[in-house]
Backbone as a printed PyTorch tensor [residue, N CA C, xyz], in Angstrom:
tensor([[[-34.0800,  27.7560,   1.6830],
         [-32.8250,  27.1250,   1.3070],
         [-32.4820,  27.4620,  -0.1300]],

        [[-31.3690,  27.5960,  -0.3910],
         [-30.9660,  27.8640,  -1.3080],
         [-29.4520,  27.1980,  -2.3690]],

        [[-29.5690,  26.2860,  -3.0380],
         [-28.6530,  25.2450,  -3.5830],
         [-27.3380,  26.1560,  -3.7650]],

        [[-26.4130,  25.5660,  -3.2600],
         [-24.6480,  26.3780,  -3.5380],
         [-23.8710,  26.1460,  -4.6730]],

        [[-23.5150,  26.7020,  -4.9450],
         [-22.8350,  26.6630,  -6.6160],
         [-21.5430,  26.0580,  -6.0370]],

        [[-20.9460,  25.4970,  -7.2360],
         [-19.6500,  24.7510,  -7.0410],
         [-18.5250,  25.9350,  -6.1880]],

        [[-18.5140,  26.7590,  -6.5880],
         [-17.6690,  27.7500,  -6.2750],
         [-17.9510,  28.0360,  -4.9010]],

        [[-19.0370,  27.5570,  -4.0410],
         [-19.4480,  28.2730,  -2.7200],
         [-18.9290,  26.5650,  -2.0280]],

        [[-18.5840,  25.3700,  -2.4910],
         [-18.8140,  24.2520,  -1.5850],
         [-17.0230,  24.2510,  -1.2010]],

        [[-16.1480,  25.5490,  -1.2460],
         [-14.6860,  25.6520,  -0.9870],
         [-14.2590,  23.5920,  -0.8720]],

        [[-14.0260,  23.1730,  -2.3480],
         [-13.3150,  22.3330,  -2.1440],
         [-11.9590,  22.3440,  -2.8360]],

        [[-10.9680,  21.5080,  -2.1840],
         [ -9.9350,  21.2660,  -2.3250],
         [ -9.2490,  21.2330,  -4.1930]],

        [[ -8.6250,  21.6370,  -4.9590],
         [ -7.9920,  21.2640,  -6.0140],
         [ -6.9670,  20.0510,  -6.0380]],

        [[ -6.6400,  19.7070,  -7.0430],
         [ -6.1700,  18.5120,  -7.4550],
         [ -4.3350,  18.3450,  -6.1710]],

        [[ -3.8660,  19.4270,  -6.5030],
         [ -2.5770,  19.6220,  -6.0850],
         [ -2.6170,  19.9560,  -4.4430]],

        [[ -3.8220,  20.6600,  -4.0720],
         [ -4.5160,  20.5270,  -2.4800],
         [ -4.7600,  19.0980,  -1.9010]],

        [[ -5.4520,  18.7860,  -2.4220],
         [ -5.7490,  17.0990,  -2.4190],
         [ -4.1960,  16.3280,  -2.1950]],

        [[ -3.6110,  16.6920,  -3.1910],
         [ -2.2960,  15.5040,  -2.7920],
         [ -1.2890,  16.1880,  -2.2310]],

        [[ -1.3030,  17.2930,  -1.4760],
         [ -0.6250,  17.4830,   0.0280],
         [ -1.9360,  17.4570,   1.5350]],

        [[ -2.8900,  17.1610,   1.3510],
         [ -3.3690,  17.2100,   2.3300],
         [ -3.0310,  15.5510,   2.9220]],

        [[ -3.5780,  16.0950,   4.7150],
         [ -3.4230,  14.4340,   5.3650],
         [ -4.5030,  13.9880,   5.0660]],

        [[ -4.1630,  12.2970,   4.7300],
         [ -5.2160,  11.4700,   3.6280],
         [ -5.4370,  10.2740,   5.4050]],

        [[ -6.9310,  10.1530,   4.9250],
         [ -7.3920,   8.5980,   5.5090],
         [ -6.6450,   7.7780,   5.5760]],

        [[ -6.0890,   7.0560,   6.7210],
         [ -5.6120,   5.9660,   7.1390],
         [ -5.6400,   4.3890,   6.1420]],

        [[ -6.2640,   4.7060,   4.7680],
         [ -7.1790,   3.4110,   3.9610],
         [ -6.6940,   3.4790,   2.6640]],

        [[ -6.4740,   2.4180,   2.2890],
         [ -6.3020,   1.9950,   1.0650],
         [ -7.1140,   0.8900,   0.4100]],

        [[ -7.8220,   1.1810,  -0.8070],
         [ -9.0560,   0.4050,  -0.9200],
         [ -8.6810,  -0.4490,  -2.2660]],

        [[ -8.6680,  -1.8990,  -2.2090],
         [ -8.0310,  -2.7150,  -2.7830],
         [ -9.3850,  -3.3390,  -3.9540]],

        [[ -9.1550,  -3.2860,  -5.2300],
         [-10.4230,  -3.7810,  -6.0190],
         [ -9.8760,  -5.1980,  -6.7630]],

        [[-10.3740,  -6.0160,  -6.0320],
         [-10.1910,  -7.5250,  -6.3520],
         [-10.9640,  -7.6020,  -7.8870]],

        [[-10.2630,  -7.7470,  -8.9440],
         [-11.0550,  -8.0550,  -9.7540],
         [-12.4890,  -7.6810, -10.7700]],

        [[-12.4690,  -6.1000, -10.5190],
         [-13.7070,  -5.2860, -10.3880],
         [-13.9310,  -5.3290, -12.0680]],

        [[-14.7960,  -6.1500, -12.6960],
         [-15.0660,  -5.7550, -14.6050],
         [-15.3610,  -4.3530, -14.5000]],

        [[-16.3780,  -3.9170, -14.0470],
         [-17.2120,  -2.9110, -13.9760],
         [-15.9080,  -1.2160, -14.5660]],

        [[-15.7820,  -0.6940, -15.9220],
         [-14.8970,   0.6680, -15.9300],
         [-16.0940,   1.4150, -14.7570]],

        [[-17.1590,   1.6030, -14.8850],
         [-18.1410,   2.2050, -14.4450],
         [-18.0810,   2.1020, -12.5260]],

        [[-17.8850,   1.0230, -12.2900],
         [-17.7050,   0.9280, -10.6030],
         [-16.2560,   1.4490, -10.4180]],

        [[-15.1240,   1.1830, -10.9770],
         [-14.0000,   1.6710, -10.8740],
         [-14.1260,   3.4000, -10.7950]],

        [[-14.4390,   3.7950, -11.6140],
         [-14.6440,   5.4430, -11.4260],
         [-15.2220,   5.8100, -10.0740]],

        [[-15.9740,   4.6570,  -9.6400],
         [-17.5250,   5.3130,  -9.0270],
         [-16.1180,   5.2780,  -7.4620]],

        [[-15.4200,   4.1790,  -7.4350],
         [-14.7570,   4.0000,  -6.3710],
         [-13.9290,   5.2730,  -6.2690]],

        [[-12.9420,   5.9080,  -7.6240],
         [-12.4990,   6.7380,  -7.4980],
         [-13.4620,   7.9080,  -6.5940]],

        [[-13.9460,   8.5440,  -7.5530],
         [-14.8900,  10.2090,  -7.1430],
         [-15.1130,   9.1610,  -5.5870]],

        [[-15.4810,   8.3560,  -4.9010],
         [-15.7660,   8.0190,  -3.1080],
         [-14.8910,   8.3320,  -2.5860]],

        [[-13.6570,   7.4150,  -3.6330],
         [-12.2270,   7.5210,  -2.6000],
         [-11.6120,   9.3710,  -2.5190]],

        [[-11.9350,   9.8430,  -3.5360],
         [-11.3120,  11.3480,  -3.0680],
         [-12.4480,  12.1810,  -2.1860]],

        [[-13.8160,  11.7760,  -1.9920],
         [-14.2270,  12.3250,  -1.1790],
         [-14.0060,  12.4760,   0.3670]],

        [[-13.4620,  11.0930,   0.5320],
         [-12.9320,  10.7240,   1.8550],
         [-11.6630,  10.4380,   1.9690]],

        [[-10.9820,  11.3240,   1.0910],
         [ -9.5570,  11.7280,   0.9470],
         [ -9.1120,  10.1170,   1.4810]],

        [[ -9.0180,   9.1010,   0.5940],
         [ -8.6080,   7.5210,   0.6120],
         [ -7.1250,   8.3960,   0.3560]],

        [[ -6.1910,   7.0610,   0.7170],
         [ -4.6930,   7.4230,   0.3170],
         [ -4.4630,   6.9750,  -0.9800]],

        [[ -4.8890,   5.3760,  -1.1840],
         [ -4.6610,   4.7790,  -2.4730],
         [ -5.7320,   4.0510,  -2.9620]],

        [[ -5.5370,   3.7680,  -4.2930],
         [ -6.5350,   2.9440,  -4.6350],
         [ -5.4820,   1.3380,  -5.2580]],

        [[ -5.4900,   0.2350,  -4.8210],
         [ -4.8640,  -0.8730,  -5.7290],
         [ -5.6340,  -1.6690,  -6.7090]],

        [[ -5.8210,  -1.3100,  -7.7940],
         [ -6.3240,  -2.2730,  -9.0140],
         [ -5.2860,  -3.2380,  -9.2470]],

        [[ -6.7010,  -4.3970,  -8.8820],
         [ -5.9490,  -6.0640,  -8.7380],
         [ -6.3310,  -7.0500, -10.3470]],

        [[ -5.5680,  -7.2310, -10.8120],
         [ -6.3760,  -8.7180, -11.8230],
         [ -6.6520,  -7.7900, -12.6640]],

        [[ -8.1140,  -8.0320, -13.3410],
         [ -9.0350,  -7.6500, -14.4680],
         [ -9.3190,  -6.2480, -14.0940]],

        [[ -9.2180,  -5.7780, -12.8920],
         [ -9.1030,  -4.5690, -12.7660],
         [ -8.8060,  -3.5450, -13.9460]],

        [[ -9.9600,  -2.5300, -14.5070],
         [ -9.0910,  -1.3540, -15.6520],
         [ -8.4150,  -0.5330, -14.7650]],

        [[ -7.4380,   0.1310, -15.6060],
         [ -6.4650,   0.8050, -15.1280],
         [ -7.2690,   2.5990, -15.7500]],

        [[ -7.0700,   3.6180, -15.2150],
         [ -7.1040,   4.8380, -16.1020],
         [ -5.5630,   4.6670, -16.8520]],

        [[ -5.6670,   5.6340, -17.6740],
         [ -7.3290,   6.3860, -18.3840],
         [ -8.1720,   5.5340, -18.5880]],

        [[ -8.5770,   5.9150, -19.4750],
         [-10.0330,   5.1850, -19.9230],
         [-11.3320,   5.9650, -20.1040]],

        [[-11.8600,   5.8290, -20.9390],
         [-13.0840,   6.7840, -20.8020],
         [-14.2850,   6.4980, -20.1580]],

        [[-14.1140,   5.3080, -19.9480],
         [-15.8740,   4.7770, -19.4120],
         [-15.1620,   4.9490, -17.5260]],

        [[-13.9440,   4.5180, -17.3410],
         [-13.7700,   5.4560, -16.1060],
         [-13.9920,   6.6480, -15.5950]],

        [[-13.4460,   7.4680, -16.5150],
         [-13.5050,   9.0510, -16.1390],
         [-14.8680,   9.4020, -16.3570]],

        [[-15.5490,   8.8580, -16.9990],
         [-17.1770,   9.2790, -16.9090],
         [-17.8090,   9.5400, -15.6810]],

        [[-17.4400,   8.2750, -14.3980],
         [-17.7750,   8.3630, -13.9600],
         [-16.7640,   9.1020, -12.5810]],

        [[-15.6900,   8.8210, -12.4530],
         [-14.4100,   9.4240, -11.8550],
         [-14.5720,  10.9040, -12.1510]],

        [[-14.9930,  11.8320, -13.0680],
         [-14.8620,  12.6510, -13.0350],
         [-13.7740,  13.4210, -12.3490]],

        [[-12.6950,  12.9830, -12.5360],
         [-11.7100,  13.5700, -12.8220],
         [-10.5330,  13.1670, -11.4010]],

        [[-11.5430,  11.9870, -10.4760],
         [-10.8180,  11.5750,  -9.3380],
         [ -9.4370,  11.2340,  -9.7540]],

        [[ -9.3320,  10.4940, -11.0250],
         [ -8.3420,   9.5820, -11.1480],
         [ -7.0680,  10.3500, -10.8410]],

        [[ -7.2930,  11.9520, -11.1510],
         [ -5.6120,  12.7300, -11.3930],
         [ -5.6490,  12.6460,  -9.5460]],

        [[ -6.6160,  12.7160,  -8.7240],
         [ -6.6070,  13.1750,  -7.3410],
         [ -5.9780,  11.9070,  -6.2590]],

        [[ -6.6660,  11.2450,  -6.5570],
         [ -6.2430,   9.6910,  -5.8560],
         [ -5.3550,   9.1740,  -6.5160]],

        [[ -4.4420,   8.8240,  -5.8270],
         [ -3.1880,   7.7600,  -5.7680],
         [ -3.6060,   6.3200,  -6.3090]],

        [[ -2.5450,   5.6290,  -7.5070],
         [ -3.3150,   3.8210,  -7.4290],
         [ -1.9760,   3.3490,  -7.8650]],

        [[ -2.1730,   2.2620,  -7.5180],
         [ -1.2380,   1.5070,  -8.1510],
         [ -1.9080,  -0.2130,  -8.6630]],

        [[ -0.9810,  -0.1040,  -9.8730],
         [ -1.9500,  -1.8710, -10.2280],
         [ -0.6090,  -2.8860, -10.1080]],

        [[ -1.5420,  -3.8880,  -9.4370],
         [ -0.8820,  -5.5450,  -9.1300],
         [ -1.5550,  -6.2410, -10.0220]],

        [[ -0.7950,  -7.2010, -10.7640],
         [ -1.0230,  -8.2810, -11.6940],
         [ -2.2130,  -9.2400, -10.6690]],

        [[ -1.8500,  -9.5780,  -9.4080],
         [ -2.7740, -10.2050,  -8.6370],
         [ -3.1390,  -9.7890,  -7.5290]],

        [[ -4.5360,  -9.9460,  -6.6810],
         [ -4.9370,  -9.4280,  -5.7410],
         [ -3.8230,  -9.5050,  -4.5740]],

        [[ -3.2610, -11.3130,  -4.4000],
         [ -2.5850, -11.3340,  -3.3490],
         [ -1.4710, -10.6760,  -3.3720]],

        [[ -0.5090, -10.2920,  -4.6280],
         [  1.0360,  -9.6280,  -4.4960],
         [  0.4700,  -8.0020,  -3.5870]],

        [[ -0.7380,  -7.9600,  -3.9980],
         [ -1.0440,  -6.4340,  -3.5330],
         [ -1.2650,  -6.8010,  -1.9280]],

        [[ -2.1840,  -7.6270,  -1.2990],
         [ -2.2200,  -7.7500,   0.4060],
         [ -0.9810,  -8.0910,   0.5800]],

        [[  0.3090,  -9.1100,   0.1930],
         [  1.4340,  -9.0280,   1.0780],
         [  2.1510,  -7.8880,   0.5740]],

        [[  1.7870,  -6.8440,  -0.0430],
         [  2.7490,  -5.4830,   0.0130],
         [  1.8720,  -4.6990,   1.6590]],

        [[  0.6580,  -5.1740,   1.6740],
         [ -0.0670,  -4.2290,   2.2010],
         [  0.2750,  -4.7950,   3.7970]],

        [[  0.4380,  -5.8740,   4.1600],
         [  0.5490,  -6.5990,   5.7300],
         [  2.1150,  -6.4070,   5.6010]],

        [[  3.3440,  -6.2450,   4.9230],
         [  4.5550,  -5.9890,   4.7600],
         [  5.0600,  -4.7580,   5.4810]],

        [[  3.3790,  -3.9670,   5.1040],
         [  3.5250,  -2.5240,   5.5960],
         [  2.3410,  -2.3890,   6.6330]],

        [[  1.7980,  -3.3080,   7.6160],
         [  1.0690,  -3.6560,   8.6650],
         [ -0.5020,  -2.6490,   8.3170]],

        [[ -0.6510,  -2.9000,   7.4130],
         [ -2.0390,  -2.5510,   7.1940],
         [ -2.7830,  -3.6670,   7.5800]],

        [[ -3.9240,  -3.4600,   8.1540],
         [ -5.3680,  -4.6320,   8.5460],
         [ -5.8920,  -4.9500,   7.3800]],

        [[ -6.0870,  -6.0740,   6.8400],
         [ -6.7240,  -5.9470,   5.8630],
         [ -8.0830,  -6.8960,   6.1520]],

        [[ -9.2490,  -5.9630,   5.7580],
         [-10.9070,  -6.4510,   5.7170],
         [-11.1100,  -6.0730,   4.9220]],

        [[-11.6860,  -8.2800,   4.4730],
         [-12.1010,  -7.8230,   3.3080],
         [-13.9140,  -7.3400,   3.6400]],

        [[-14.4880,  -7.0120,   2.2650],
         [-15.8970,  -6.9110,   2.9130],
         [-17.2390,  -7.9310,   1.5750]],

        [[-16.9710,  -8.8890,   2.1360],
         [-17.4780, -10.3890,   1.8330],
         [-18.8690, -10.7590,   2.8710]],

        [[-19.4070, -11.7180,   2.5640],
         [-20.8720, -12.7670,   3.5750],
         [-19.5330, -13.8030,   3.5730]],

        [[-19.3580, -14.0520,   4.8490],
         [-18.1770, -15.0150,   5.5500],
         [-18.7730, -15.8890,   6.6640]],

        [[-18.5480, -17.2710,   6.4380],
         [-18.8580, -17.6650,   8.0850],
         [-18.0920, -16.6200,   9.5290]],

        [[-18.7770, -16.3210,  10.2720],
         [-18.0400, -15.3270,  11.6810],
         [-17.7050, -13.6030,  10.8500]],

        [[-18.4230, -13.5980,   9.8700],
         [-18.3790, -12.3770,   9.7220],
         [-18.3920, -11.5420,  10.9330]],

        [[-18.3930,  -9.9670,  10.4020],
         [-18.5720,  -9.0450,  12.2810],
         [-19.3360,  -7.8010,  10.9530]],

        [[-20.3820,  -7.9630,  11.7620],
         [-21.6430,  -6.6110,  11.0720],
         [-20.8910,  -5.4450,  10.8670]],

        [[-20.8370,  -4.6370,   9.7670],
         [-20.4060,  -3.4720,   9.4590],
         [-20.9950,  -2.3670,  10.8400]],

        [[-22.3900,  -2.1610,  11.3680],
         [-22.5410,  -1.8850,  12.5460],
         [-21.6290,  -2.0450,  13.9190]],

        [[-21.2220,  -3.1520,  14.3050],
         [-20.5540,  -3.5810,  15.6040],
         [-19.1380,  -3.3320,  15.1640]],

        [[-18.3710,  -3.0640,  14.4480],
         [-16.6440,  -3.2760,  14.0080],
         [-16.3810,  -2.0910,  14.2100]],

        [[-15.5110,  -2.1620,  15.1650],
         [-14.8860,  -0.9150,  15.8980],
         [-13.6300,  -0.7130,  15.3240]],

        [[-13.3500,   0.7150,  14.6810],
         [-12.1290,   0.8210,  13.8810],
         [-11.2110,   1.3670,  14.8990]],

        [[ -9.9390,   1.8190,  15.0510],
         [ -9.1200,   1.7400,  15.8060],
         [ -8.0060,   2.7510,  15.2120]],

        [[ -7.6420,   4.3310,  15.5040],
         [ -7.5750,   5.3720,  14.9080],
         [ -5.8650,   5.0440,  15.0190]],

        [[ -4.9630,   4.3110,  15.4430],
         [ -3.6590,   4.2010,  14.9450],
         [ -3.6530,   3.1660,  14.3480]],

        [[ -4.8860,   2.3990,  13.5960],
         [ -4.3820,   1.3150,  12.3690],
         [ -4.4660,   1.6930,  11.1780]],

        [[ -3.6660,   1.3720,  10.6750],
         [ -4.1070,   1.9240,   8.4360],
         [ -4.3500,   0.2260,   8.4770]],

        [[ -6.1030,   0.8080,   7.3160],
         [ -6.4730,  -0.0770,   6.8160],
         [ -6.4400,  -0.4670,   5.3180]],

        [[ -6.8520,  -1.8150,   5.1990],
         [ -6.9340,  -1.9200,   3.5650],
         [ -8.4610,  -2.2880,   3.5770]],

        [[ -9.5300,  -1.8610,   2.8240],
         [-10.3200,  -2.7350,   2.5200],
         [-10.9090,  -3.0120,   1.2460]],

        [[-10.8950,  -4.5540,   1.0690],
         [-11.0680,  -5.4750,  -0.0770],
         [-12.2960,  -5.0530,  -1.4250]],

        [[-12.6300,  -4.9690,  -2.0900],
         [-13.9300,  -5.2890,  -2.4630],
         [-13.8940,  -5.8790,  -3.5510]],

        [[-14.8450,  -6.9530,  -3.6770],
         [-14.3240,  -7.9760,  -4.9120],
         [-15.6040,  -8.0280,  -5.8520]],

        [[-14.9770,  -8.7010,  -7.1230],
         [-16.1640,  -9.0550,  -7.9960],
         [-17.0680,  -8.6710,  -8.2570]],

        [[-17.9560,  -8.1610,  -8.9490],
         [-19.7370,  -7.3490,  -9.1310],
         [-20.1800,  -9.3860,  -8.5340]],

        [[-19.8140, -10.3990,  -8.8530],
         [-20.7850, -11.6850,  -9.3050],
         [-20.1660, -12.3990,  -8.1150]],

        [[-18.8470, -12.6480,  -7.9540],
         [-18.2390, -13.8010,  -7.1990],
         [-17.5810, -13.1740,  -6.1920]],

        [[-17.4860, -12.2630,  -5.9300],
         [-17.1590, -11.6330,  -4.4490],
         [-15.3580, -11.6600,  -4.7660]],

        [[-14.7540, -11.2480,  -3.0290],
         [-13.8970, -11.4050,  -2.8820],
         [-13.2740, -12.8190,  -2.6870]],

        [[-12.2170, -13.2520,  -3.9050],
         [-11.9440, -14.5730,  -3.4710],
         [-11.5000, -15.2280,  -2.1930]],

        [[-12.1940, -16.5330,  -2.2200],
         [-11.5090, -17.0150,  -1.1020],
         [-10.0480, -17.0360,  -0.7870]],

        [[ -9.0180, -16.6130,  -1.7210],
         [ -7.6270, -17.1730,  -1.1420],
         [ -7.4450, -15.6700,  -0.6580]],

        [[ -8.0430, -14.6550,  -0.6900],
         [ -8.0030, -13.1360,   0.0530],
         [ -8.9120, -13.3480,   0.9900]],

        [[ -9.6510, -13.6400,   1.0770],
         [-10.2610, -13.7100,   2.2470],
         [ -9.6970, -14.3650,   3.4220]],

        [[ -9.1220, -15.6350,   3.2270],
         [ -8.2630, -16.2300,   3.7220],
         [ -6.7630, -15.5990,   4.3720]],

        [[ -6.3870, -15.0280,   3.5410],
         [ -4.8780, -13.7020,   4.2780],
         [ -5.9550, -12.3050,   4.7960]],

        [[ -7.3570, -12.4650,   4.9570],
         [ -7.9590, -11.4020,   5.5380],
         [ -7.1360, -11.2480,   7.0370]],

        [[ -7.3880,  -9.9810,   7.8190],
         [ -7.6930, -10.1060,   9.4800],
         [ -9.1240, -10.1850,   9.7230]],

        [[-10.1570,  -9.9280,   8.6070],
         [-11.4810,  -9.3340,   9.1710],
         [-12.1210,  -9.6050,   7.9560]],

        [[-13.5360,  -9.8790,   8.3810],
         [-14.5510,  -9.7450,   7.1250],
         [-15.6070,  -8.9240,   7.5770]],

        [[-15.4990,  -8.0330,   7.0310],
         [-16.8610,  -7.2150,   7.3420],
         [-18.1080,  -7.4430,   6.2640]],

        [[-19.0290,  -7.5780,   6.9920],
         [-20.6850,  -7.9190,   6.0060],
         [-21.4880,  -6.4060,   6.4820]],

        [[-21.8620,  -5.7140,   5.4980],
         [-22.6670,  -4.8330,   5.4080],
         [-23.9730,  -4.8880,   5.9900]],

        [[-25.2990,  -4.9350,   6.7570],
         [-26.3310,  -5.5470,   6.8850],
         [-27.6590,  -5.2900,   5.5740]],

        [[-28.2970,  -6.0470,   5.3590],
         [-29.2500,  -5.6970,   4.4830],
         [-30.4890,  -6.6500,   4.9120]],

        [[-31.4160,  -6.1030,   4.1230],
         [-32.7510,  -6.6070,   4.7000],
         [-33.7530,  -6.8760,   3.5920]],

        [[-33.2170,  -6.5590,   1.9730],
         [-34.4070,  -7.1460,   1.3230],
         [-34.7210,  -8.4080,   0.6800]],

        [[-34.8650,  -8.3330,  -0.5340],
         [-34.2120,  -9.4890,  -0.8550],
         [-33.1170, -10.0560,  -1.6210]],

        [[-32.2850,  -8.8900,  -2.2130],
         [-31.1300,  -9.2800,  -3.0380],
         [-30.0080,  -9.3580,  -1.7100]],

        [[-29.0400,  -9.9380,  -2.2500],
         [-27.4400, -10.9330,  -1.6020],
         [-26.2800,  -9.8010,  -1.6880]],

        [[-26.4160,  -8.5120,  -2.2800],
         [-25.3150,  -8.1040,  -2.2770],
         [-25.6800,  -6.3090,  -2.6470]],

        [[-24.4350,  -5.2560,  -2.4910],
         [-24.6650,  -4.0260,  -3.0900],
         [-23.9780,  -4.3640,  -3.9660]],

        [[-24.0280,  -2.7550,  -4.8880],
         [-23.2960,  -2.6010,  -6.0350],
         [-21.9750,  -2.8780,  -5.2650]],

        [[-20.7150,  -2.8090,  -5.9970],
         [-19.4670,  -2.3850,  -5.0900],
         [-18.9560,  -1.0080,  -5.4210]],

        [[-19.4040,  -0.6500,  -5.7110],
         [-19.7810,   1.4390,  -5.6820],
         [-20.2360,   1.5780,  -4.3210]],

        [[-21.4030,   1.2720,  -4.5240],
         [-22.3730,   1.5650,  -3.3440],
         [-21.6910,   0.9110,  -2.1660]],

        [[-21.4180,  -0.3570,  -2.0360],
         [-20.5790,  -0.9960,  -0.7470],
         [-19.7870,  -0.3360,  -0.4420]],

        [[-18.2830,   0.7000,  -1.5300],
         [-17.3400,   0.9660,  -0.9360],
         [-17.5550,   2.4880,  -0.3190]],

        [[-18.8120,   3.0540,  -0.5630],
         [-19.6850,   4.1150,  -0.0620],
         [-19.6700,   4.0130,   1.1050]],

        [[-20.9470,   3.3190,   1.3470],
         [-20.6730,   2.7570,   2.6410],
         [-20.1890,   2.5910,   3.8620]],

        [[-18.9510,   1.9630,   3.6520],
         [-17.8150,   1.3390,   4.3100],
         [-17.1570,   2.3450,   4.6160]],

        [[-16.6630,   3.4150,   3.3210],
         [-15.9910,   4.7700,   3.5860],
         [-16.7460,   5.5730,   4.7630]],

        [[-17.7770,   5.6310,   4.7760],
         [-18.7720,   6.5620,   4.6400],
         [-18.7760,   6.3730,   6.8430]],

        [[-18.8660,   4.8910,   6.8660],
         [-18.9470,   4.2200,   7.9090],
         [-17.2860,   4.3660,   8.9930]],

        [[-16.5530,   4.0810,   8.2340],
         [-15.1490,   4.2810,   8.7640],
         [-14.9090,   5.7630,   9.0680]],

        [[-15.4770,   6.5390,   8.0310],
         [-15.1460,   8.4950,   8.3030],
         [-15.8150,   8.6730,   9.5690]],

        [[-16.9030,   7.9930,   9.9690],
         [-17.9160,   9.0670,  10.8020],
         [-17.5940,   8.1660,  12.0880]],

        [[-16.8150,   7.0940,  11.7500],
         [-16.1930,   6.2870,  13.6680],
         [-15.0160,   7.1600,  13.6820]],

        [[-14.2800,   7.2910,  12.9590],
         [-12.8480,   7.2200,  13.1780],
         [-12.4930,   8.9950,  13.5500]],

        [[-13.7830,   9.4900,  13.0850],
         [-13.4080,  11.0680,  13.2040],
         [-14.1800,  11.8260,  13.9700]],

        [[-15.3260,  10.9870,  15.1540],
         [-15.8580,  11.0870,  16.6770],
         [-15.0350,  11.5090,  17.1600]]])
């Protein structure tokens, strides 16, 4: 085996990227402190060609440098737009019949395993807080809560790593 140089992994450029057809998803960041998880969401979301990204609340906006550190350069690629509050952003998003799940520990959650995605819905999904999750009054205008499964002993992922995941999980149902 032999490791491929950037130049051999034929990916897309910035201006490729925003005419190609994008994922059905728009990934909504409730509140995220983290500049560092914000990037991390970017560089996910253009891997799995996301349509948008909505920075909600305390959300940073790019530029920024402790973003692009880790964005590496997603931010020009992915689409965002920022809402003063999480909720003005879900009733733009159910206005325009997106599903929105959030991905919270909910009473009647439905296991990230068993949740069957459904290839003519555009989705939104939530991810809230590094500490306090997605608030309850979003969770509440949810359709869905999806819970990730885990097995050790910590309560939660990064929300980098969660919206990994989730992407990661939605690409490989939706494109069977």
């Amino acid at each position: 085996m032999r490791k491929l140089k950037n130049s051999e992994l034929d990916r897309k450029n910035v201006e490729e990227f925003k005419g190609a057809k994008k994922s059905p998803v728009i990934i909504v960041l409730d509140n995220i402190r983290s500049l560092n998880n914000i990037g991390s969401v970017f560089r996910t979301s253009d891997a799995f060609l996301v349509d948008e990204i909505y920075l909600c609340g305390i959300t940073a906006k790019p530029p920024h440098k402790d973003i692009q550190k880790t964005a590496l350069g997603a931010t020009l690629s992915v689409d965002w737009k920022y809402f003063a509050t999480t909720k003005e952003a879900i009733i733009k998003l159910k206005e325009n019949n997106y599903k929105i799940i959030s991905i919270e520990q909910v009473e009647n959650s439905t296991s990230l395993i068993d949740f069957k995605f459904e290839n003519d819905k555009k989705y939104a999904f939530v991810f809230g807080h590094e500490v306090k999750g997605v608030s309850q009054d979003i969770v509440d205008m949810s359709d869905d809560c999806i819970e990730i499964p885990q097995y050790g002993t910590k309560h939660s992922f990064n929300i980098s790593v969660s919206t990994g995941i989730v992407l990661w999980d939605f690409f490989s149902k939706i494109n069977k």
